[in-house]
C-alpha positions, -999 to +999 in steps of 0.1 A: +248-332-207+225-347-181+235-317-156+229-288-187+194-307-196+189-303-157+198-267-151+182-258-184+148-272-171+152-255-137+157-222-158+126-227-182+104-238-148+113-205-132+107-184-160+072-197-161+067-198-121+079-160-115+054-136-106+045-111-127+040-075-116+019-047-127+026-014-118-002+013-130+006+050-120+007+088-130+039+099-114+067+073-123+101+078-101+089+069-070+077+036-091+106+032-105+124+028-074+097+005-060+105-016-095+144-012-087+140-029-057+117-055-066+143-066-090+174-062-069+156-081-034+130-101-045+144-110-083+110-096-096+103-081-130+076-053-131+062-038-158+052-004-151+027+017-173+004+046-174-036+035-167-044+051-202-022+018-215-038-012-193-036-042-213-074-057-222-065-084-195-052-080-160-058-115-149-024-129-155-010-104-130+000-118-093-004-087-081-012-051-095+001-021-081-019+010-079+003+044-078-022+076-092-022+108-079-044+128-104-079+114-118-088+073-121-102+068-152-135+049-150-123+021-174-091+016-151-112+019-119-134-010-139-108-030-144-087-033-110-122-041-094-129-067-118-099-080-118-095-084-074-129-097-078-120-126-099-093-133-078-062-110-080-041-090-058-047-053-060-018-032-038-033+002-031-009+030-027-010+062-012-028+089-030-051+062-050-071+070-020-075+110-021-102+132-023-102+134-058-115+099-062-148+112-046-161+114-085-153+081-094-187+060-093-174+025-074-138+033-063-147+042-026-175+016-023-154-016-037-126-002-011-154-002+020-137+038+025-151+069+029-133+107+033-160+127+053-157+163+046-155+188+074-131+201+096-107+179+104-108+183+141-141+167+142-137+140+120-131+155+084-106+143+063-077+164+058-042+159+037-010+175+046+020+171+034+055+184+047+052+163+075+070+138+099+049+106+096+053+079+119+043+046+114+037+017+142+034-020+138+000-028+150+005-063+139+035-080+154+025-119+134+015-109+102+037-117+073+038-084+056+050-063+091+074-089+100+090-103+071+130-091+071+117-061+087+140-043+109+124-016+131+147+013+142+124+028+170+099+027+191+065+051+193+045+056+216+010+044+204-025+040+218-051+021+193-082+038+178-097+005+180-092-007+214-079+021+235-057+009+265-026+031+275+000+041+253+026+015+244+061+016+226+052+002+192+079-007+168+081+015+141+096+040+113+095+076+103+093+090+073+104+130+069+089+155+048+060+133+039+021+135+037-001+123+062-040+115+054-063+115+084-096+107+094-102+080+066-130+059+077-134+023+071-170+009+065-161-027+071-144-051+085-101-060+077-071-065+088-051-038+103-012-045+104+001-005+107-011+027+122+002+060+120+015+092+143+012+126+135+018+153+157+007+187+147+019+211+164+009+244+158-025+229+170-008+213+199-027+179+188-012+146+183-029+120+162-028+083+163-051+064+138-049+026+131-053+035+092-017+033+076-022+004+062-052-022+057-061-058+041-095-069+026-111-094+008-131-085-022-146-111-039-121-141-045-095-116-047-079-092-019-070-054-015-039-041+007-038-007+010-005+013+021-007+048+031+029+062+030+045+067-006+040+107-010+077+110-021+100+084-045+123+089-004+100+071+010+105+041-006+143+040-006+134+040+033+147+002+039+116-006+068+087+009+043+106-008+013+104-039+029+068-036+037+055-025+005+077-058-012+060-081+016+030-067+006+041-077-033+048-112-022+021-119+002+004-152-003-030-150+018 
């Protein structure tokens, strides 16, 4: 009885010590994946949901995942900064940072980004998809790049922030993907992955350290994630792994 009574209390404490996930998007398999393996890895339920059905309250979240493609409504774009500012963990993915989101009044200014317009080879941003994106670990300590994360190559890299000569990063590709380049940060964070794109009708190879960033806002914190254009790239076992480090991060 004593060992029941014990395992029974061990149960009820880890039903009410799990995390609980949010997932908020407009285009759902590639979520659903991401939910798959949160379940199957890290033993994590998600809920996932469209942003026209956010619950009143977000606080109660660990972390909430941001996944939309087409227009961010104001009253979601209201609540994910309210709720990082208060203290929560808002995960950033892929196209939530898109030209489209120009429009929205605080989305761009509560992320510290900007998308210049312009030609691309002199500083615009530009999307492209049907690409070979390759990702580099820029930050070989950090919890989220390094936890069970198994590189199977190694790029050749040279920083935007510190140029030196080009070095063999570990790293990952992802095929048939979108790229976003030239996004530009207007403050400080942490930069643990950078990306390489080589374009090659215009004979012109980028390297950007802006595949992936962490920032404090308020008492809360944003990581942002570039790659996740196709539900692919998150069955890719390096990105899937950074993506559910980035889930249980504790800052």
């Amino acid at each position: 009885m004593r060992t029941l009574l014990f395992f029974g209390l061990a149960l009820m404490m880890a039903k009410l010590t799990a995390a609980e996930v949010l997932i908020v998007a407009d285009e759902f398999p590639a979520m659903e994946v991401l939910a798959g393996k949160l379940r199957s890895e890290e033993h994590l339920e998600s809920k996932l949901i469209a942003q026209q059905n956010l619950p009143e309250q977000l606080r109660k979240y660990d972390c909430v995942i941001v996944y939309i493609h087409k227009a961010l409504s104001e009253k979601a774009e209201d609540a994910f900064i309210d709720y990082t500012k208060a203290g929560g963990k808002l995960l950033v993915l892929h196209h939530s940072i898109s030209s489209g989101k120009r429009k929205n009044p605080h989305w761009f200014s509560f992320l510290g980004v900007a998308l210049p317009e312009g030609d691309v080879t002199e500083g615009g941003y530009k999307w492209i998809e049907g690409v070979k994106l390759e990702l580099v670990n820029l930050n070989p300590h950090h919890f989220i790049m390094t936890n069970r994360v198994v590189y199977p190559v190694k790029i050749a890299y040279t920083s935007t922030n510190a140029p030196v000569a080009s070095e063999a990063l570990p790293g990952f590709a992802l095929d048939d993907s979108e790229v976003y380049l030239n996004h530009v940060h207007e403050d400080a964070r942490i930069l643990p992955m950078g990306l390489r794109y080589v374009d090659a009708k215009a004979a012109k190879t980028y390297m950007q350290d802006r595949a992936g960033w962490i920032k404090s806002a308020g008492r809360g914190q944003i990581i942002y994630l570039m790659p996740g254009h196709r539900k692919e790239d998150f069955q890719n076992p390096t990105y899937a792994r950074i993506v559910l480090n980035a889930v249980i991060y504790k800052p």
